[in-house]
Residue, then its C-alpha position, 0 to 999 in steps of 0.5 A: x604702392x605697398x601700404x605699411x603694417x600698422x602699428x597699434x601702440x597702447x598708452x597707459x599711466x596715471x593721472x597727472x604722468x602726461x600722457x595727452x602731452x605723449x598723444x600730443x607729441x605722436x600726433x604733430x610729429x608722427x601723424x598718429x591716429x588717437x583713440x582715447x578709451x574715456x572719449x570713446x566711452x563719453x560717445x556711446x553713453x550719449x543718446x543714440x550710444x550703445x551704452x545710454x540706454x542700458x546704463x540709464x535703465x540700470x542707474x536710473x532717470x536721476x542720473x540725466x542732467x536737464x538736457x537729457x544727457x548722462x551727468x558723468x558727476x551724479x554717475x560717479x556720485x553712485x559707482x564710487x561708493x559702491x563696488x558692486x554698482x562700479x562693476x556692473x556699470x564696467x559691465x555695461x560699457x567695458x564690452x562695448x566700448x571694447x568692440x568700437x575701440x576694435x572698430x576703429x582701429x581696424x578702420x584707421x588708415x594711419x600706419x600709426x595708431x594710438x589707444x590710450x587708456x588708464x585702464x589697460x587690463x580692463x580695456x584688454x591693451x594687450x589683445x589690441x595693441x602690438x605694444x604697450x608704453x607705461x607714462x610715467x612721471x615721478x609723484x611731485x611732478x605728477x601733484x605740481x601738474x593736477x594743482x596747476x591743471x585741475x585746481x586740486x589740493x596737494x591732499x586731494x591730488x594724492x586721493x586721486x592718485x592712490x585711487x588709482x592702480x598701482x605704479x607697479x601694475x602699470x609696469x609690469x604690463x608695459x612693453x616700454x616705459x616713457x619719462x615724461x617727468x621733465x621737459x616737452x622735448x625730453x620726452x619727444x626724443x624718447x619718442x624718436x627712438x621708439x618709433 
């Protein structure tokens, strides 16, 4: 039997566009292989990871909680106050967590294969991916999902997402964009005439 060529899409958008209900949906009804850039940095920054003992060396023994784990919180309260320390711990996992995205894909035997990032150009979604859908929701449904989902106030739903690149980015790098501002099922019949 002729094995399928795989199809490798990157997924990319903001916080709060919907993008684990887009990787939901292509996994239940397309049996999509998932790989997600911030689950994939969580691995290798664990003990025995690729990035554990360089980011702790670099960063610090004050940055592992009592289990001996890297505190993604006390990791945070450093690289987003200064850029120079957010470039150089980007320098330490970007790469790596690069190569083992690379890894995975090539190893996944699902003709579909998903690589879901917020970062597209720093993760290189385009030397990847044969395609690149932008999720998209419109601003007020993206801050109703973050207070409902994450408990965020209305101000600090809109400090996260203006941290974050801009719409405009994300659209000009994308091969296709989904509207996942409205129901479940809206977005699953967009999906249906893509794939």
């Amino acid at each position: 039997m002729e094995r399928k060529e795989k199809r490798v899409i990157g997924v990319t958008g903001g916080v709060g566009a919907g993008k684990s209900t887009v990787l939901s949906l292509l996994q239940e009804g397309w049996a999509a292989r998932i790989i997600q850039a911030d689950t994939v940095a969580r691995e290798l920054m664990e003990p025995g990871g690729s990035c554990f003992q360089a980011v702790t060396e670099a960063f610090g023994a004050g940055i592992l909680g009592p289990d001996g784990l890297i505190d993604r919180g006390a990791l945070a309260e450093i690289v987003f106050h200064s850029e120079a320390r957010r470039q150089e711990l980007n320098a330490l996992t970007h790469p790596r967590v690069y190569e083992e995205v690379r890894a995975r894909i090539a190893a996944a035997e699902e003709p579909l294969v998903v690589y879901e990032t917020a970062l597209p150009e720093e993760a290189r979604l385009r030397e990847l991916c044969r395609e690149i859908w932008y999720i998209y929701a419109p601003e007020e449904v993206q801050i109703r999902r973050l207070m409902v989902s994450r408990g965020y106030s209305r101000e600090k739903c809109l400090n996260v997402m203006r941290s974050q690149k801009p719409e405009a980015v994300f659209r000009r790098l994308a091969d296709r964009v989904i509207d996942n501002g409205g129901s479940p099922e809206e977005t699953r019949k967009q999906l249906q005439t893509l794939l």
